[in-house]
N, C-alpha and C positions, 0 to 999 in steps of 0.2 A: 770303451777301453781307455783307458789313463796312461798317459804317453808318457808324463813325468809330472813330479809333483816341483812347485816350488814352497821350499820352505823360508818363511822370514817369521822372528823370532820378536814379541814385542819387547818390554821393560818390564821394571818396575813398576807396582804403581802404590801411591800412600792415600790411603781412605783415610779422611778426617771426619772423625765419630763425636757425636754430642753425647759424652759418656755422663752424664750429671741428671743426678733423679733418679725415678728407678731402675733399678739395674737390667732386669730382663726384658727391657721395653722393645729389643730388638734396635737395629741399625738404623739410624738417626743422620744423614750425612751432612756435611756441613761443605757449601761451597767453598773450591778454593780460591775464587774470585773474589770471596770476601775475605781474606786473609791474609796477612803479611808473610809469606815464606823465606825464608833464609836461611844460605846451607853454608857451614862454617866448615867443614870437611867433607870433599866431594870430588874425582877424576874431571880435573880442566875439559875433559872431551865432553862430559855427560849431557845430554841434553834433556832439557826440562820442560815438558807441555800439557799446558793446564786443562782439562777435562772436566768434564760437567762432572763426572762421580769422582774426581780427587786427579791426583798430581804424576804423572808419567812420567817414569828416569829412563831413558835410554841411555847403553854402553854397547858397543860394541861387544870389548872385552868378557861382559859380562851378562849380556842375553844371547852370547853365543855366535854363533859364523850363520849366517843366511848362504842358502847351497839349494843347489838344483837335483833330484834322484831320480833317478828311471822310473818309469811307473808310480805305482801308488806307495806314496810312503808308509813305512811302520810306524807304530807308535813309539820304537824305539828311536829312531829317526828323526820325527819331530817334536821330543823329546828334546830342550834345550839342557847345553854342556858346556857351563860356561868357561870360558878360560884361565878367568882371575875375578875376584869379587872384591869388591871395594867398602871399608867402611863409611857409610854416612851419617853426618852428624849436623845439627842443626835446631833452629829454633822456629816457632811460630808465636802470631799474635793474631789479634783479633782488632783493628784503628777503633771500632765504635765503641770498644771496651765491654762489650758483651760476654765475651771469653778471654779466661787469665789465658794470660803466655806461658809458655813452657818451654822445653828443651825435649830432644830425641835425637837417637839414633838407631841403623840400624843396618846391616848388612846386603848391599847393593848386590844381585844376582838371582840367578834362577827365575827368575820373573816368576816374583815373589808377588804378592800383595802382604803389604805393610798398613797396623790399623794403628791410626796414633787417637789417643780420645783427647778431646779438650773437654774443660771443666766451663761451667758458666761462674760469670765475677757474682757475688752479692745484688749488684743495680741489674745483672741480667736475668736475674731466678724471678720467676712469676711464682706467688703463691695465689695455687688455686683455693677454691673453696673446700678444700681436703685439708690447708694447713700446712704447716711446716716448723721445721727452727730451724735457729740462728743461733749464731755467739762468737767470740773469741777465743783463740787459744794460744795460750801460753808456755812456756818452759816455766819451773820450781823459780829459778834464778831470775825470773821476770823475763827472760827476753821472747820476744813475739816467736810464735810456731808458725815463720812466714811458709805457705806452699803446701800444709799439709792435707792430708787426706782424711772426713771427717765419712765413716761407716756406719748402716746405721739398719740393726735388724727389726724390723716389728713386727710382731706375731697379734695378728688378730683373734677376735674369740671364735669367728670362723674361718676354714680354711688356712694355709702353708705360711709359715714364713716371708715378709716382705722385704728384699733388700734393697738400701738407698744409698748412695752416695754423691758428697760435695765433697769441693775444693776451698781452702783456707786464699785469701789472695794476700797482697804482699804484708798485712797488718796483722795478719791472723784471725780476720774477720772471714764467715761464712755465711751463707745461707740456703736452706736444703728444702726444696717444696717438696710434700710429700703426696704428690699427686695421684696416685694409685689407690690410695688409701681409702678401704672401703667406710663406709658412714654406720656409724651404731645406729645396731635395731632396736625397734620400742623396747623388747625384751632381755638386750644386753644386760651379761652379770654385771657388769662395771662399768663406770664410767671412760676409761681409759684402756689403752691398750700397752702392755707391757714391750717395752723395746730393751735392744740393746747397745749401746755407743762402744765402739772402738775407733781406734787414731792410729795413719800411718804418720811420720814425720820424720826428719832430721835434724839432728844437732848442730850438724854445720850447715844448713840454712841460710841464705843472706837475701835478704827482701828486693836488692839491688842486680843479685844474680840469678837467672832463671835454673830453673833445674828438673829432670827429668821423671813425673809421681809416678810413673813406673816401676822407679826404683827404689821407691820410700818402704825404709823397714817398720813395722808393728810394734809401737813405742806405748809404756803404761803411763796411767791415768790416774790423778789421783781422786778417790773415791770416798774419802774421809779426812780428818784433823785426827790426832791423837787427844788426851789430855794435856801435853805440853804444846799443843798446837803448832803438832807436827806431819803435814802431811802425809797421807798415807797411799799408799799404791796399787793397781790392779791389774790386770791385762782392758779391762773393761768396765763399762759403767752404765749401770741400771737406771730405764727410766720408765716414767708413764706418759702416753702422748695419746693425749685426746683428740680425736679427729677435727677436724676444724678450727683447731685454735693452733696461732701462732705462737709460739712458747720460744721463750730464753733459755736454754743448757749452759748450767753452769756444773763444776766437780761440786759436789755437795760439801757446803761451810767453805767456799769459796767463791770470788767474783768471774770467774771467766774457767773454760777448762783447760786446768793444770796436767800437762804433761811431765814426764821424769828427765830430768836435764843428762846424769848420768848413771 
């Protein structure tokens, strides 16, 4: 018999995920022992403690009142209600330069789990023997596409669609290993396999400020020159990537990929 239940209520907690490469690779974590954390908006009271699977916030206010019940609790009961919930806002890095920095936030309560994904830098991407690419991205107006988000579908000649994505770091330099990537059979119709490039980014961007790729809008590409050699635009941009080679992505009859400024 259960004379009473004590309830106590934990935090928050923020999974940091190695969201770079393939997409569906499943949960990836990244210590936060190895990480520089810092919270630029957060309840003076909050307490912060590091955990082997990601970052603990406790609040009071905000995982709720810790209380003694008769007997065995409901589920309604231990059911945390919080009082007041708090915005948090903050940034991460990575000292050995392995993963770009970023910016987050997110709403303190309900002990919640929060997944923030970090990107890996250019020097931190391994390309396996499956291949990859690289390149720069740009705005029309020249100026660097610091931060953005480089997507990248490829569709094998067997089996599902493959999804990939990199992070652009402060230069607009990326690099995307495509490690999943199955290897052509003797019999492949083609030497290559048909992908497709999309780009999240922003215009107000500044390679000095971090910011949050979360919130990066679906920006076009340019995917042609006119005859007045005037670039031309798409939502997206075709390519062929051969398995095991390291290939350059540039906008086609351009040096680097050209995003649309406005």
């Amino acid at each position: 018999m259960i004379v009473e239940t004590n309830i106590i209520h934990g935090g928050d907690l923020i999974e940091w995920r190695d969201n770079s490469g393939f997409v569906d690779k499943g949960f990836e974590a990244i210590s936060p022992s190895a990480l520089d954390i810092q919270f630029s908006q957060a309840p003076r009271s909050m307490r912060v403690v590091q955990k082997a699977k990601g970052t603990l916030l406790w609040h009071s206010s905000s995982a709720g009142p810790s209380r003694i019940v008769s007997g065995q609790a409901t589920e309604e009961e231990v059911t945390a209600h919080p009082s007041k919930t708090f915005l948090i806002e903050g940034s991460v890095s990575d000292p050995t330069g392995r993963y770009l920095p970023r910016a987050f936030s997110f709403t303190l309560g309900n002990t919640a789990q929060h997944k923030v994904g970090l990107y890996r830098s250019p020097l931190g991407s391994n390309i396996s023997k499956s291949g990859g690419i690289y390149g720069q991205i740009s705005f029309d107006d020249n100026r660097i596409a610091a931060w953005a988000l480089i997507e990248l579908t490829v569709t094998p000649s067997v089996g599902t669609p493959l999804p990939f994505v990199a992070q652009a770091d402060a230069y607009g330099e990326f690099c995307l290993p495509l490690n999943r990537l199955p290897a052509l059979t003797k019999d492949a119709p083609s030497p290559t396999y048909s992908a497709v490039l999309t780009v999240k980014a922003s215009t107000f961007a500044n390679p000095d400020h971090l910011l949050n790729p979360d919130t990066l809008p679906s920006i076009q590409i340019a995917h042609e020159k006119d005859s007045n050699g005037i670039s031309q635009f798409a939502n997206s941009i075709d390519l062929a990537i051969a398995p095991g080679k390291v290939t350059k992505v540039v906008s086609p009859k351009h040096t680097r990929i050209v995003l649309k400024s406005t």
